[in-house]
Each structure stands twice: as structure tokens, then as C-alpha cells.
Wavefront OBJ file of the C-alpha trace (Angstrom):
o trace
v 4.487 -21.098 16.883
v 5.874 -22.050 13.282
v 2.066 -21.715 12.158
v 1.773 -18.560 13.402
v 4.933 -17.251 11.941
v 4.220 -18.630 8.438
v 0.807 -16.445 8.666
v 2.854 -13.699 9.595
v 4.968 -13.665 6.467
v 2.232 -14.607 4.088
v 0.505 -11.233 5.526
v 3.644 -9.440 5.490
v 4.520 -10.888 1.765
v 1.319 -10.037 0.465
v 0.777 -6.371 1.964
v 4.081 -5.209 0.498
v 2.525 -6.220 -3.410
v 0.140 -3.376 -2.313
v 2.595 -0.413 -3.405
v 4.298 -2.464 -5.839
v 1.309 -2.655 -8.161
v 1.171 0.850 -8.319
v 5.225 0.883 -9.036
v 4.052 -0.854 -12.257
v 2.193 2.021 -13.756
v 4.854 4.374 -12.113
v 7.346 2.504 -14.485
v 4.864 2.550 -17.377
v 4.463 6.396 -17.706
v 8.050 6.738 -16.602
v 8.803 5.133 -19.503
v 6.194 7.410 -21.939
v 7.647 10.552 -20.427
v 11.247 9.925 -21.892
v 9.912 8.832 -25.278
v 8.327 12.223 -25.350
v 11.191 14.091 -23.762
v 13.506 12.761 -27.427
v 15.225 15.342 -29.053
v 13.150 14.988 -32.420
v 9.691 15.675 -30.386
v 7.718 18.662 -30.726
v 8.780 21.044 -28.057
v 5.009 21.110 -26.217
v 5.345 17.130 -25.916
v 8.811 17.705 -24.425
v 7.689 20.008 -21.829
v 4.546 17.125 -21.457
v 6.997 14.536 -21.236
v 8.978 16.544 -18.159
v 5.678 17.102 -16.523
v 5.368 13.725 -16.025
v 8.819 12.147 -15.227
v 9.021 14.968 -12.424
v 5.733 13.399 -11.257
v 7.225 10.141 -11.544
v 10.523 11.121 -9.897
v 8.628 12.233 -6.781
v 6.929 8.977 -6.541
v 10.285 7.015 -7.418
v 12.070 9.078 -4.088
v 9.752 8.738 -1.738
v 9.114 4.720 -1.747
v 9.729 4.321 2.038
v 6.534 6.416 2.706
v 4.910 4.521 0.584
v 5.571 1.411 1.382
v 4.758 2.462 5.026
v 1.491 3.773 3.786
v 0.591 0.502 1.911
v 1.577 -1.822 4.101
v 0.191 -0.369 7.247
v -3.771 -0.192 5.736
v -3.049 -3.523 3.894
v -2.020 -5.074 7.599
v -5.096 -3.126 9.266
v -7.905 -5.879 9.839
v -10.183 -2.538 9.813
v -10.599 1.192 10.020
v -8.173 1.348 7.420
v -7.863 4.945 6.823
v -6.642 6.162 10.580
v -4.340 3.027 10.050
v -2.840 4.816 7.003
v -2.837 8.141 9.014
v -1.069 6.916 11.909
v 1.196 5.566 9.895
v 1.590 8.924 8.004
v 2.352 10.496 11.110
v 4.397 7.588 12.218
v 6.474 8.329 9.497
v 7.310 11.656 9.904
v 7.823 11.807 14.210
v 10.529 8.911 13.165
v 12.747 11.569 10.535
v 12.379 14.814 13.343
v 13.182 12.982 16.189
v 16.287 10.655 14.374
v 17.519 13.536 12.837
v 16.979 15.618 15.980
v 19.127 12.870 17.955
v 21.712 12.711 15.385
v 22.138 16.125 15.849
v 22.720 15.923 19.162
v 24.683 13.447 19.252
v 27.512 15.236 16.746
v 26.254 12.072 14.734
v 25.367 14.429 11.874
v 27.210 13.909 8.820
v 28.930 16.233 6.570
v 28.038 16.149 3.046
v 31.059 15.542 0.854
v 31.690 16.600 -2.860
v 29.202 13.399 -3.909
v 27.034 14.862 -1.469
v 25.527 11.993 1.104
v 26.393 8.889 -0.136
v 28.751 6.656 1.462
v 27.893 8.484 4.913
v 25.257 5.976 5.719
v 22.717 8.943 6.203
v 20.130 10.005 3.510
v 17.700 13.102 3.185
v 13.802 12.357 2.920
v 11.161 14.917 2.917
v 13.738 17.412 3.960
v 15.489 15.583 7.240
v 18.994 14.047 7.651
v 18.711 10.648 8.856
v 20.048 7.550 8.558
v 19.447 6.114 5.346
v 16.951 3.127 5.411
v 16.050 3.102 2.147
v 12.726 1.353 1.893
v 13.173 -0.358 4.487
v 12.188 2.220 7.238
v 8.559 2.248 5.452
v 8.456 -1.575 5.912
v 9.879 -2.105 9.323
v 6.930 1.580 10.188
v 4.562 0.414 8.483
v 4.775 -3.265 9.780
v 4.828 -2.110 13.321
v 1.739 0.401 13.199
v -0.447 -2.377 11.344
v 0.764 -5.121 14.455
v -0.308 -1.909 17.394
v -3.433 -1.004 15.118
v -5.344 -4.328 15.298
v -3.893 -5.238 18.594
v -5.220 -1.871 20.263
v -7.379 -0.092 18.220
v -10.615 -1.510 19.677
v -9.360 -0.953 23.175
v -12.614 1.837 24.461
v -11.980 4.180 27.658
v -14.655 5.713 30.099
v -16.937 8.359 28.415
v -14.840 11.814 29.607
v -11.788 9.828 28.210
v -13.494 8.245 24.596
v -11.240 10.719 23.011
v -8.131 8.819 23.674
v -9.673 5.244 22.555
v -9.864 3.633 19.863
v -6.979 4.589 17.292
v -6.189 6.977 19.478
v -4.941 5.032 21.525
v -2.686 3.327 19.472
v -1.054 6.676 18.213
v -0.337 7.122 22.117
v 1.281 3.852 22.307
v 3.091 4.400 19.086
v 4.614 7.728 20.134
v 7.592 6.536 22.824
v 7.980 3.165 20.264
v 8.679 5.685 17.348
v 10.887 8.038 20.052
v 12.938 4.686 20.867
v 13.164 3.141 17.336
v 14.551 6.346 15.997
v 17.132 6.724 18.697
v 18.056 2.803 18.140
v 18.322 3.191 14.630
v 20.795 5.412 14.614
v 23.384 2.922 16.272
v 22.258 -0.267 14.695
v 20.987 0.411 11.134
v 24.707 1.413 10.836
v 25.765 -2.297 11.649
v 22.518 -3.668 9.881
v 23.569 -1.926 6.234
v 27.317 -3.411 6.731
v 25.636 -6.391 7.210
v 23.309 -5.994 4.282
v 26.352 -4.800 1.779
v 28.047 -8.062 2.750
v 25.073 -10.119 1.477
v 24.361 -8.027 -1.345
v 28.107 -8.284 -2.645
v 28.508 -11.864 -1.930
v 25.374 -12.694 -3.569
v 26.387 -10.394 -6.625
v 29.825 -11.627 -6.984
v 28.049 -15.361 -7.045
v 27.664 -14.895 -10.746
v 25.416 -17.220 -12.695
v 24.572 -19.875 -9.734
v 23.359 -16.862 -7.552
v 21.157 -15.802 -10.884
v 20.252 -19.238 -10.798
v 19.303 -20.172 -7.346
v 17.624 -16.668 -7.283
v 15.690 -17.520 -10.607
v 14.495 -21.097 -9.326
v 13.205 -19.660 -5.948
v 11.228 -16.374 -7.640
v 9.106 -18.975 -9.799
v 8.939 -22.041 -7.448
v 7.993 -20.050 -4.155
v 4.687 -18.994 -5.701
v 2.344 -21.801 -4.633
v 3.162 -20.556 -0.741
v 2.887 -17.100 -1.383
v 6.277 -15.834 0.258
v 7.853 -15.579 -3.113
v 7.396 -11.598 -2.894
v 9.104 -11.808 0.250
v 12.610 -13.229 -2.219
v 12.220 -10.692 -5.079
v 10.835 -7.790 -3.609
v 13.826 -6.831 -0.873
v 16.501 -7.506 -4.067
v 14.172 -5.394 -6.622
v 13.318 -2.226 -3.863
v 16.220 -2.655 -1.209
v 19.889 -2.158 -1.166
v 20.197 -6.075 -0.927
v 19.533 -5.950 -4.679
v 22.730 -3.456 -4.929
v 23.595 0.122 -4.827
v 23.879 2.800 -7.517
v 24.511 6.819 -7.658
v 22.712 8.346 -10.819
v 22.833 11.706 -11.187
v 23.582 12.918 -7.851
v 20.812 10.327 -6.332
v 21.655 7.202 -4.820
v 18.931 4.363 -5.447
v 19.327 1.159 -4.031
v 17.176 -2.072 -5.553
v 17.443 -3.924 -9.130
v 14.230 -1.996 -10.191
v 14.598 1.208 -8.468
v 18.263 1.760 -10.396
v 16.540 0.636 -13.636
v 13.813 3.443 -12.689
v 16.576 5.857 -12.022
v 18.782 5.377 -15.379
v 15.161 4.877 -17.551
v 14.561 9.053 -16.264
v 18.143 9.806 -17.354
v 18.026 7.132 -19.984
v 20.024 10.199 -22.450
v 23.269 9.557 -20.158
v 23.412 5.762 -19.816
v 25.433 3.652 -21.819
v 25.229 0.819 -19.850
v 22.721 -0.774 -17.112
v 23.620 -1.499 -13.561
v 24.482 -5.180 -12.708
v 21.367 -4.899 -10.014
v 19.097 -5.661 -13.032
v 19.767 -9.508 -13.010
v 17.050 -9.112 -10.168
v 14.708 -7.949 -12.599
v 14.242 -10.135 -15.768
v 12.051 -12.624 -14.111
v 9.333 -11.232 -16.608
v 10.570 -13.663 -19.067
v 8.551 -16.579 -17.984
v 5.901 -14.733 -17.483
v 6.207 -14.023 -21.152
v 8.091 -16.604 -23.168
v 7.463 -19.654 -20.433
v 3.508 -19.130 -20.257
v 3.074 -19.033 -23.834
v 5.015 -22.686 -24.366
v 2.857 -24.267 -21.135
v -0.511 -23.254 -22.685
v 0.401 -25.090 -25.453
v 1.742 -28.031 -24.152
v -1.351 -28.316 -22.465
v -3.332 -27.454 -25.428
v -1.808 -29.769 -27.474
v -1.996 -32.632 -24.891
v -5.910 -32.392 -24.126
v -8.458 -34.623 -25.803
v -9.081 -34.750 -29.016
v -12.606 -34.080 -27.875
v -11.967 -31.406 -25.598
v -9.215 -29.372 -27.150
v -11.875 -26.320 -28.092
v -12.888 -26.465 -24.943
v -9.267 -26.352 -23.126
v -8.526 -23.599 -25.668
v -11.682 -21.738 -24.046
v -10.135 -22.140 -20.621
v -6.325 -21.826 -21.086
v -6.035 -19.100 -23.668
v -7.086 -16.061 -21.888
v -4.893 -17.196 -18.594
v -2.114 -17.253 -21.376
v -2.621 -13.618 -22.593
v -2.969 -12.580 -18.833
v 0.109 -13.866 -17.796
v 2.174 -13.210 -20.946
v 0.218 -9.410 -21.736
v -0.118 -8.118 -18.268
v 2.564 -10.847 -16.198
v -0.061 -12.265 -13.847
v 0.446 -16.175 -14.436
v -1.414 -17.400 -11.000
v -4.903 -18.392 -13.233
v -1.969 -20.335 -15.553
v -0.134 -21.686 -13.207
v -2.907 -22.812 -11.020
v -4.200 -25.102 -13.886
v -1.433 -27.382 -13.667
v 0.767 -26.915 -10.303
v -2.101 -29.087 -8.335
v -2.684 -31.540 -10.562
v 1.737 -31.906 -10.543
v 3.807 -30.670 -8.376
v 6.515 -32.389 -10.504
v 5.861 -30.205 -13.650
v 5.462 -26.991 -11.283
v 9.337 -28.261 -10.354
v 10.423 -28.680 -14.133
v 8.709 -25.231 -14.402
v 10.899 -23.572 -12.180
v 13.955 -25.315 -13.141
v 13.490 -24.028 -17.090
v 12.661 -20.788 -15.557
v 16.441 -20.797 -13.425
v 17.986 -21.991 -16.949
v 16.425 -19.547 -18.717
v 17.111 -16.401 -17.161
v 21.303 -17.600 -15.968
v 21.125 -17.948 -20.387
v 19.813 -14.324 -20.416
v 22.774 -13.057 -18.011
v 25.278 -15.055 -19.561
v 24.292 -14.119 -23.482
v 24.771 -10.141 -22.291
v 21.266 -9.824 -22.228
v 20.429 -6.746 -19.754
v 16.366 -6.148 -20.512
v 14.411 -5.178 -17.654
v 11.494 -7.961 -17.910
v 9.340 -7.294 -14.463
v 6.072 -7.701 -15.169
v 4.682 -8.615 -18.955
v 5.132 -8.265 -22.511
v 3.471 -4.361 -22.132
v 5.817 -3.457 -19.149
v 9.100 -5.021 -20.963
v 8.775 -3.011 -24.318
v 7.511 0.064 -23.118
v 10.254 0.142 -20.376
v 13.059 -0.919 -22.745
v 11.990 1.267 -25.327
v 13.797 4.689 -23.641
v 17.331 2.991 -23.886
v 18.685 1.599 -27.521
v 19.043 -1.723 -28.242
v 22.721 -1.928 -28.114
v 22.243 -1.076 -24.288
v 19.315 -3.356 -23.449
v 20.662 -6.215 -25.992
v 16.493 -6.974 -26.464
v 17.228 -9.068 -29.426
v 18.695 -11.680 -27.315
v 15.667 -12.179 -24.946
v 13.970 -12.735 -28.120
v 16.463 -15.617 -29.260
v 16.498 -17.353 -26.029
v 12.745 -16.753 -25.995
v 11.916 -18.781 -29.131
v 14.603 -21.522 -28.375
v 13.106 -21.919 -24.491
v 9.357 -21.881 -25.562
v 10.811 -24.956 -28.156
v 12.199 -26.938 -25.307
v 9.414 -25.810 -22.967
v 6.939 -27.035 -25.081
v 8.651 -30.475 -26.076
v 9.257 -31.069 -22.110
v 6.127 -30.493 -20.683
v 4.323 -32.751 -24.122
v 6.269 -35.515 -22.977
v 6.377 -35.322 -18.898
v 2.113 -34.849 -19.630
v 1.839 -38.038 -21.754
v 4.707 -40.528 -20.126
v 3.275 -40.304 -17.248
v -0.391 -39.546 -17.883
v -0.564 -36.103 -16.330
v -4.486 -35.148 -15.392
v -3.607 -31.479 -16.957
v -7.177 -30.136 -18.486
v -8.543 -31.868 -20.697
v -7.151 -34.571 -19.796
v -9.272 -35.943 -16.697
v -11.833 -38.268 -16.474
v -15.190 -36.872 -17.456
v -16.715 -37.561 -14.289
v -15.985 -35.804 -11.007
v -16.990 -36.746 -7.678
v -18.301 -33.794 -6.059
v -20.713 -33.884 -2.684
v -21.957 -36.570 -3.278
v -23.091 -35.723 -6.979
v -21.519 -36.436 -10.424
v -20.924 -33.458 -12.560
v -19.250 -33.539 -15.849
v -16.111 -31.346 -16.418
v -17.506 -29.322 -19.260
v -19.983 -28.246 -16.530
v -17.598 -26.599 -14.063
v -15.505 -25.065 -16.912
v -18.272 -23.791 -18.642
v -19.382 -21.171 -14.802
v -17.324 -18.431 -16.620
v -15.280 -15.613 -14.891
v -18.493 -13.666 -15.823
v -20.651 -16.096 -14.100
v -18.110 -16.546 -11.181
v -18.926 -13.329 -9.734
v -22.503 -14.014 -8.261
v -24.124 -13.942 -4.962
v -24.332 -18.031 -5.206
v -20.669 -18.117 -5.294
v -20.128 -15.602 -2.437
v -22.645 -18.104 -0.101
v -20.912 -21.114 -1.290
v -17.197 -19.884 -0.471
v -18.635 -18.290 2.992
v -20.141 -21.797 3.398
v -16.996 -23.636 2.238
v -15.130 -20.948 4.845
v -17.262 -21.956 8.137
v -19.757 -20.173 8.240
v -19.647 -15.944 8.790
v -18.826 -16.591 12.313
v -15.576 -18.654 11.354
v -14.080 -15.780 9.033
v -12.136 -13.499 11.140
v -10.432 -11.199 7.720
v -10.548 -11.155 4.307
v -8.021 -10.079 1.573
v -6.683 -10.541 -1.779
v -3.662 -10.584 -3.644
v -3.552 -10.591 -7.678
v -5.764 -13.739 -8.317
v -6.320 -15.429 -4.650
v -9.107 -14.691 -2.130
v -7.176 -14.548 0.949
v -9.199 -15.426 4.230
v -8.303 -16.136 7.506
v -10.384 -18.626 9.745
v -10.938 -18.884 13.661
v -11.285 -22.908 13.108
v -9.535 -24.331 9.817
v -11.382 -27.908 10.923
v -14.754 -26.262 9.859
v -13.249 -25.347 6.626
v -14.791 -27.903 3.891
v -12.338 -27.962 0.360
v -14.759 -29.630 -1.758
v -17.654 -26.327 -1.497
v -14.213 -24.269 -2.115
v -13.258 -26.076 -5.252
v -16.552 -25.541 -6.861
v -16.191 -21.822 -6.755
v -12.212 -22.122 -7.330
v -13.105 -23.473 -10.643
v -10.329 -26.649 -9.854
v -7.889 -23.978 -10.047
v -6.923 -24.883 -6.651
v -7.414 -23.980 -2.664
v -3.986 -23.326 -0.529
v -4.504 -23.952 3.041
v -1.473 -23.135 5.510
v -3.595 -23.834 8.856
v -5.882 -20.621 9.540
v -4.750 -18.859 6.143
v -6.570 -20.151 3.620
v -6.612 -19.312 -0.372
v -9.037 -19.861 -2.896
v -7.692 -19.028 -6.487
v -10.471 -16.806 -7.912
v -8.740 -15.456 -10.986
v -8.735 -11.824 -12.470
v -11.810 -10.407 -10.812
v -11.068 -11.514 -7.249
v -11.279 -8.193 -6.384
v -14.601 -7.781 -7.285
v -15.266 -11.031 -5.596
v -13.338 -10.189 -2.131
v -15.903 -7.012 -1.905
v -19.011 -8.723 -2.527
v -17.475 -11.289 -0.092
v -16.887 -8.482 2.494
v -20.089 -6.708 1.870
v -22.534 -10.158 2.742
v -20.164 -10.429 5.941
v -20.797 -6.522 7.103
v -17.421 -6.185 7.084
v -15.828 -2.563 5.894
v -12.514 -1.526 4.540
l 1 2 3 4 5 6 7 8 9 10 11 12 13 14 15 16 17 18 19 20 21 22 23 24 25 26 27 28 29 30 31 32 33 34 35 36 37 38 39 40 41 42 43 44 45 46 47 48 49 50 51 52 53 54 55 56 57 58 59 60 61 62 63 64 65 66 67 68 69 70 71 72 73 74 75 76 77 78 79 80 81 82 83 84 85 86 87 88 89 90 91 92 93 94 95 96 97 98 99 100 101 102 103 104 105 106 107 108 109 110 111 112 113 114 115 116 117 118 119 120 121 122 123 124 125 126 127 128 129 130 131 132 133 134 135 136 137 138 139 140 141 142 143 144 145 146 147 148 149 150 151 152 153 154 155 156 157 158 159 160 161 162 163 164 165 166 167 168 169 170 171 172 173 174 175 176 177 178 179 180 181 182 183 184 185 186 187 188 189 190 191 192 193 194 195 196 197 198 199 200 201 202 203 204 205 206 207 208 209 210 211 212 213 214 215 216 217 218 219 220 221 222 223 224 225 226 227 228 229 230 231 232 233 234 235 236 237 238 239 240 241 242 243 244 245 246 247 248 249 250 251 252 253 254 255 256 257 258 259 260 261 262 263 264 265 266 267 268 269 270 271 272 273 274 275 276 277 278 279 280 281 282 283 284 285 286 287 288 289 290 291 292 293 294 295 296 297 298 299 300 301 302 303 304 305 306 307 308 309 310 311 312 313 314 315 316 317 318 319 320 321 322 323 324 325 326 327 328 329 330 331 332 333 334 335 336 337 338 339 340 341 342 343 344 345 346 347 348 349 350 351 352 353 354 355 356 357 358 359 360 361 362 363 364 365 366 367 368 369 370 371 372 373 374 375 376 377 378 379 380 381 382 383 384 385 386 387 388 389 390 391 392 393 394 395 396 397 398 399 400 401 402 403 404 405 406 407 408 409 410 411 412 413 414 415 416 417 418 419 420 421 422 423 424 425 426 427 428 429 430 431 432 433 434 435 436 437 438 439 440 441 442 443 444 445 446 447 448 449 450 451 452 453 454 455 456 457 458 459 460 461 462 463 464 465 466 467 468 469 470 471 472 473 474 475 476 477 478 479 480 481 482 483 484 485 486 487 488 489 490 491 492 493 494 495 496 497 498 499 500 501 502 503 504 505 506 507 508 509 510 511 512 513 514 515 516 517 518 519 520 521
């Protein structure tokens, strides 16, 4: 039972990234459409520059269909598309028949002089109904992906094919949609008290709750469910509450969204955005541990760490994806991964407390191009740059001397032998199979192999660096054939869910993956 509930969340945690990646480029030309919008631009770029924030506002307002959307096709094991239909559909039979019951109900509520807010009821796409925020995309989109792979195989006589299949499950979903959106309407009302609570008591918590927040965000990554900590307080009312402009937004990233498109108006940034800066590690914290274990390797070797460590650096600093970084040492000890964490906690409470209020999400791109539509005095960018330099000093020193007290196996560091099936290969040897080289139909047999067998894989995903399978029989699964193809950047194994820590073109990888097992999106 706990197994199975782990796997649960691990799916859950790593469908919702789905929409969130796109978020990132939302923010990105978000961003590049108020720049242009400046009073001192040419007119034509103005007009450009509104073009594209409306674009970006109609994205911005409608994350619960998205987020039902993503997760629903990301949950399907197959026939992905009517997955993301039904949930389309799903979606909108939940607003007519809520609003239609709050209607007759004399539930309705009566929009005041600031409009909805405060009423506990919300417009999307046009209906009244109680406001769920992004949540009502989730909780959709989670419960059409669980009826599509339960059901959507399920096959009916030949005069009744037409109702089989996915049909089916839009049958089934239709009096579970009818039911949820009467429910809703009497205990979402009970559920958002309940949420305020925990929002304000963990916002009135000050710097421990920035800190125990912090600590959790980086150290929860080896498991996965860290998304499942950050991304409620970044795109749900958990992370706080703001009106801007006539539009209430709830989430540390979707306020920052919000005042970034009326970036003209704001003086100062909502509180919400201590949810948001954990883009400093990513930035400041990566660059110090590359270093360290730069610096640390082999005389010998250090080229050759260089060759291996640097471009995981840029990745994780440029773009914010650290897993190929943080991969290369959280195996080999657990103890620095917990130091890690720990700096990154320190670090961010610092930010807070300095007056620091930079929205740091993703990487070094997303930071200044986001930050750049509000001034400095509002933002306060030039502390994150203090407390960058004097954390990447004491990040560095730290990890030097936990690597060398106590003899650390970082890379270049290990013996030069490795025992591997039986046969002695010499470290140069795996490091040298490039990403490039990675990508091969030799690789794709081996992880199958490593996997089972085909008959022992039963679905295959990926997140932002991990090949994501789940097995029928973990027992069958053999770690050493992984490793070789993992590069000793690591294998995860949480009973039938097991990950294998490809890098930046695991996507590449997962389809070749899926296309030797026959197995379509």
C-alpha cells in the first residue's frame, strides 16, 4: 500500500512539471513584451510588445485548463490525445453544470465594487463558479488520467464498439463530473478556509518557514516529490493571494506574473515571492559545487573532470536544470547532498532577510530577463548578487574540505578501476561515451536489458534529465547494465518506479526507448 502510494505521487509530481515547463517561456516573453511596451520605445514595438503580453495574459488566466490538459495526457499510459480531449471536455461539463447548480441553489454570488473576490467564486471561460484556482485542473485532470488507463481498453460487442474504448470512459466520467461539481460547491468552500489558514500561518512563520521551505525544495530532489512542495506554493493559493488590477491571482509565481504585465504600477512585490527565489542555487550554488569538485579531482584527471562537470554547471546555472550536477555527487554522499541543502535553506532565509525580493525560478536567463521589467530599487537585484559571491565563497571552502577530510569518491577522485560485470573498465572509459554517443541504439538495448526485458516494462516517461520507467517485476531489474548507460550519474529505484539519470537529451532517449518497445504516445 505505501509502495503504491509513493508511485502515485512520483506520477502525480512529475505530470504537473508538464505545464510548468511551458510557464517558463510564458514568463520569458512576458517579460520581453513589457521591455517593449517602455515609454521610450518606438510606437510599432509598443503595439508588438501588447500583442504579446495579451497572448501571455490569456495563457497566465487560464492555468487550471492547462494544468488539466497536461496532467491528464502526461498520466495517460496511452492514446494520449482522446486523454487530453476528455479531459478538455471534462473541463468544461464541470463549469456549466457547477455554475448551473449554483444557480439554482441561490448560491450565486453578487459581484461587489472589487468585483468577485472575497466571494469564494471566480469566472473562467465565461462561467461563475467556485473559484479553484489551479487546483480544479489538477484534481480534473488527475481523475480523467486514473478512469483513462483504468477503462479505456475496456471493448464492447460489435453493434456497441462505438461506446468502447475512450468512449467509455467519457461515459463513466459524465455522472463523476455531474457529482464533483455539485460537491464542490459545498466543500471547496471549507477546503479554501482551510487552505487560507495554512497559507497565513506558513506566511506569518517568517524566516524559519523560508527556511524549512528552502531546505525541503533542494533536498526532496533525489525522490522526485520535490515538485509536489514548490509547485502548490508557486501556482496555488497556498503560496498566498493577491488582487492586481482587478484580477485576483493566487501562487508566488502567478502574482509575480501578474505585477511583471503591470510592472508600470508596482512599487513593491507581493510577499508570495519568498516561494520563488529558489533559482539561486541553481545559479550561485552550482557554480561553487563544480568547483569544489574541480578543484578536488586528481591532479591527473582534473581536464578530464573539467570535460564532465563544466557543461552540467552551465546547464544548471544558464537554463536551472541541476539534476546532471547534482547527480555527480548526491550518490557518491548523501552527506554533502545534506550540507547542500542546508547552504541552500541559509542562503535564500539571507535573501529574505537582506530585503532581497528577485524572482529567481529557474536560471540565470529566466532571473534577468524576468527582473529586468521592474527597477532595481523594487527587485533589490544587487543583493542576490552580494549574497551570491559571499555563498559561492563558503560553498566552495565547505564542500573542499568535507571532499578531502573525509576522502569523498566525487569524480575524479575514484579509483581507476571499476568493477563492472565481471570486467574491469577504467573511468576515463565510461566518461569519455559522451551525451552525443549516449544516444545510440546500444544504449536503448542495454537499458531495456538492464529494465527486464520488453516484457517487464509496463510505461515509460521522462522528466527534465531522468528516464522514468515503470516495471511489472523490479527483481528482474539488474543496476549494474543501468549504470553503464546512466554514465554513474546514478539509478533511483522506489520498488516498480525506477529512474535512470540520462541527462539533457533524455528526451530523445525516452523516444528511441519507446519506439524499439512499439509503444506510441
Amino acid at each position: 500500500m505505501k509502495e503504491n502510494v509513493s508511485q502515485a505521487m512520483q506520477k502525480f509530481s512529475r505530470s504537473v512539471i508538464v505545464p510548468v515547463k511551458f510557464m517558463a517561456v510564458m514568463g520569458l516573453f512576458l517579460a520581453f513584451s513589457v521591455i517593449l511596451q517602455l515609454q521610450f520605445m518606438p510606437s510599432f514595438l509598443q503595439t508588438f510588445g501588447t500583442l504579446i503580453k495579451t497572448m501571455m495574459d490569456s495563457m497566465l488566466n487560464n492555468l487550471s485548463l492547462i494544468f488539466c490538459i497536461g496532467i491528464a495526457s502526461s498520466l495517460a499510459n496511452k492514446k494520449k490525445a482522446e486523454a487530453s480531449l476528455i479531459a478538455l471536455i471534462s473541463f468544461l461539463f464541470f463549469l456549466a453544470a457547477n455554475n448551473a447548480w449554483l444557480i439554482l441553489t441561490n448560491q450565486i454570488a453578487n459581484p461587489g465594487e472589487m468585483g468577485l473576490f472575497g466571494t469564494g467564486q471566480g469566472m473562467v471561460l465565461g462561467f461563475q463558479v467556485v473559484d479553484m484556482n489551479v487546483f480544479l485542473g489538477m484534481i480534473i485532470g488527475s481523475i480523467v488520467g486514473y478512469f483513462h488507463n483504468k477503462f479505456s481498453d475496456k471493448k464492447f460487442v460489435d453493434f456497441l464498439s462505438i461506446y468502447g474504448e475512450s468512449r467509455f470512459t467519457f461515459m463513466l466520467l459524465i455522472p463523476v463530473i455531474l457529482i464533483l461539481a455539485v460537491t464542490m460547491s459545498y466543500i471547496w468552500p471549507i477546503v479554501n478556509g482551510l487552505i487560507s489558514s495554512l497559507s497565513g500561518f506558513i506566511l506569518t512563520t517568517g524566516l524559519i518557514g523560508v527556511f524549512v521551505y528552502s531546505f525541503g525544495n533542494r533536498f526532496l530532489i533525489p525522490t522526485g516529490l520535490h515538485h509536489l512542495l514548490w509547485m502548490p506554493f508557486c501556482f496555488t493559493a497556498l503560496g498566498g493571494t493577491a488582487e492586481i488590477n482587478g484580477q485576483v491571482y493566487s501562487g508566488a509565481a502567478n502574482i509575480f506574473y501578474a505585477q511583471m504585465a503591470n510592472a508600470s504600477t508596482i512599487t513593491t512585490l507581493d510577499p508570495s515571492l519568498r516561494f520563488a527565489t529558489f533559482g539561486f542555487v541553481k545559479i550561485f550554488g552550482s557554480i561553487a559545487v563544480a568547483l569544489a569538485i574541480i578543484y578536488s579531482a586528481k591532479k591527473e584527471r582534473k581536464d578530464e573532470v573539467k570535460g564532465m562537470v563544466l557543461p552540467s554547471m552551465f546547464v544548471a546555472s544558464v537554463a536551472g536544470i541541476t539534476e546532471p550536477l547534482d547527480f555527480s555527487f548526491l550518490f557518491v554522499s548523501p552527506l554533502l547532498w545534506f550540507v547542500h541543502s542546508v547552504l541552500t535553506a541559509i542562503s535564500e532565509t539571507l535573501l529574505w532577510a537582506l530585503g532581497a525580493r528577485t524572482y529567481m525560478l529557474f536560471g540565470l536567463i529566466d532571473t534577468i530577463v524576468s527582473n529586468s521589467a521592474f527597477s532595481p530599487s523594487v527587485t533589490k537585484f544587487y543583493i542576490v548578487i552580494i549574497v551570491g559571491i559571499i555563498m559561492s565563497v563558503i560553498w566552495f571552502v565547505i564542500f573542499v574540505f568535507l571532499i578531502r577530510k573525509l576522502d569523498i569518491k566525487t569524480p575524479g577522485r575514484e579509483n581507476l578501476e571499476l568493477a563492472a560485470e565481471g570486467n574491469v573498465i577504467t573511468t576515463s572509459e565510461v566518461e569519455e561515451n559522451s551525451q552525443s554517443k549516449l544516444l545510440n541504439s546500444n544504449d536503448v538495448a542495454l537499458v531495456i536489458d538492464g529494465l527486464g526485458g520488453a516484457n517487464n516494462i509496463e510505461h515509460v516517461t521522462n522528466c527534465f534529465t531522468r528516464l522514468r520507467v515503470t516495471v511489472k517485476d523490479e527483481n528482474k531489474v539488474e543496476k549494474g547494465i543501468l549504470e553503464k548507460v546512466s554514465q554513474q550519474k546514478g539509478i533511483v529505484e522506489n520498488g516498480k518506479n525506477i529512474q535512470v539519470i540520462i541527462g539533457m537529451g533524455v528526451q530523445t532517449f525516452k523516444e528511441e526507448v519507446c519506439d524499439v518497445l512499439g509503444i506510441t504516445e
